[in-house]
N, C-alpha and C positions, 0 to 999 in steps of 0.2 A: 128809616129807609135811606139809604144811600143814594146820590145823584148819578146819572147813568153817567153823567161824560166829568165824572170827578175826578181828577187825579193827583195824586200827592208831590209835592214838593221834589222828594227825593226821583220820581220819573219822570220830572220835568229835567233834572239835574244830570239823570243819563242819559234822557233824548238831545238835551245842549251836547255832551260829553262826547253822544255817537255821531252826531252829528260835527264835531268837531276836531274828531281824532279819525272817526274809520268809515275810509274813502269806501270799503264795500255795502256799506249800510247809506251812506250818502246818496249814491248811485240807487239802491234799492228803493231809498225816499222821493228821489225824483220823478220814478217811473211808476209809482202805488205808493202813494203817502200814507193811505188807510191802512194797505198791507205791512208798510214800516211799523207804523204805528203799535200794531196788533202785535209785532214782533217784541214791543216793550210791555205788552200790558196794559196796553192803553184800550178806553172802549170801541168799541169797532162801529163804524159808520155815522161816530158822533159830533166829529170833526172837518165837516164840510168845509166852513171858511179857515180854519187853521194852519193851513197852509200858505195862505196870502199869493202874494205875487208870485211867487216859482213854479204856482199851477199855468201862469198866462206866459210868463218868462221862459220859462222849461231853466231856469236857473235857480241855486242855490246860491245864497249868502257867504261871502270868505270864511272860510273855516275860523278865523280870526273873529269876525262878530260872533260865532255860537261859542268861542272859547271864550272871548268876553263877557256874553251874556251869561255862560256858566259859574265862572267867577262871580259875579255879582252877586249870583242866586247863594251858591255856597255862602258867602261872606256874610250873607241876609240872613242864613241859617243860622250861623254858627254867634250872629249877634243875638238871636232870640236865644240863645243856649246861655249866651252869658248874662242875659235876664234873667235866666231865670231861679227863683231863691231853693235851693234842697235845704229841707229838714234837718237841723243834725240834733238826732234825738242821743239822747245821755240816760243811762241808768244806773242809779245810784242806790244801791243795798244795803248800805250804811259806809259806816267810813272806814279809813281806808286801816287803820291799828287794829280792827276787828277781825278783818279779812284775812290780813297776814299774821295774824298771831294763832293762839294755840288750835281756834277752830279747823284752820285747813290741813293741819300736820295731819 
């Protein structure tokens, strides 16, 4: 069973992203954060304190911190990616003078 207020990596990466490129979605966040939210797919009403201070400030953070933080987050990705080991399977039929000789003609 899945966590109701779980979200994955990659929507945290466009909630930084919309938040730091597009001033319409900004504005939409400020005024219904839940609402925003719901707009990425995120769970709906699970996220009370997730907003922190901008619910009591009526302000967002420089576009520059959520670009920042989006970076990071990217960079965190992309170094678990280069952990990680792929397989590289090999299949071997026999060798390789059987293959290209009379059999395949």
């Amino acid at each position: 069973m899945a966590y109701a207020n779980h979200v994955s990596k990659s929507q945290i990466i466009e909630l930084l992203g919309k938040l730091a490129d597009d001033d319409g979605y900004r504005i939409r966040f400020q005024r219904n954060p839940d609402a925003a939210l719901t707009e990425l797919d995120f769970p709906s009403g699970g996220f009370a304190g997730f907003v922190g201070n901008s619910a009591q400030t009526g302000m967002l953070a420089d576009k520059t911190v959520f670009s920042a933080a989006r970076q990071r987050m990217v960079d965190e990705v992309a170094g678990e990616c280069l952990c990680m080991i792929i397989p590289n399977f090999r299949l071997d039929y026999g060798d390789q003078h059987r293959r290209s000789g009379a059999a395949m003609r």
